[in-house]
N, C-alpha and C positions, 0 to 999 in steps of 0.2 A: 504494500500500500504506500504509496508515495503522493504526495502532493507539488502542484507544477505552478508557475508563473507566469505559465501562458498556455492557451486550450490549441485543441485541432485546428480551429478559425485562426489564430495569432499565428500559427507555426506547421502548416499542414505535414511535415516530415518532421521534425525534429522537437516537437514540440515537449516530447513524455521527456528529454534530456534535459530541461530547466525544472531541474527536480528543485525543490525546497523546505521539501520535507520528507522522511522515509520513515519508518517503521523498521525496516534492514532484517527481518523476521518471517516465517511464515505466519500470516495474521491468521488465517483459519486451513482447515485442512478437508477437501471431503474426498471422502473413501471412493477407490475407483468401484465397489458395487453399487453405491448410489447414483457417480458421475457417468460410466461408462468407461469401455476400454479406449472409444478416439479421442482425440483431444477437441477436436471439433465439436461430439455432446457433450464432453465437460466442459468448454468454452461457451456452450449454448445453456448449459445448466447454469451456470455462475450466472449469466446475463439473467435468468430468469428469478434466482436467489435474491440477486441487485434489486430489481424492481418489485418484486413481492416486500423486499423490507420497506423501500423506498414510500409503497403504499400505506401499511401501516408497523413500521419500525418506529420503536420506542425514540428513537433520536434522527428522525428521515429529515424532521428539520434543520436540522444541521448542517447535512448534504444536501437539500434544495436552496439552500441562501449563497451553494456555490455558483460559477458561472457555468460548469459542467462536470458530469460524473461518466468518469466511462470506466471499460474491464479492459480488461487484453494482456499478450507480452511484449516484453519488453522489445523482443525482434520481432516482431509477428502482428498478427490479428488485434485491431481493436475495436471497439466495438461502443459507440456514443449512446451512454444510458439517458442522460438526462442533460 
């Protein structure tokens, strides 16, 4: 989980590398019999994790007073939640 200083809009390539804040941790962990064996439904399961809290998580307003909340890796797929 990291925090950025500028979104996909500010920086379409390089934007997730104006980190300014990390975590540096696995924040959470789910089990590949939940997520599945591709990374593709576990990239699609995370994405729907995101927005089920975002709906009604205990601190969703926290994350919506951001300018944007997205999933992804750090080389790879990302994916704009909010």
């Amino acid at each position: 989980m990291i925090g950025s200083s500028t979104t996909p809009e500010d920086d379409e390539d390089d934007w997730v590398c104006d980190e300014i804040y990390s975590i540096y941790e696995d924040f959470f962990i789910i089990k590949k019999e939940i997520a599945g064996d591709s990374w593709e439904y576990g990239f699609d399961f995370s994405g729907k994790l995101v927005k089920k809290y975002l709906e009604d998580g205990k601190y969703s307003n926290i994350f919506k007073r951001k300018n944007c909340l997205d999933i992804g890796f750090v080389d790879g797929d990302i994916d704009i939640i909010y």
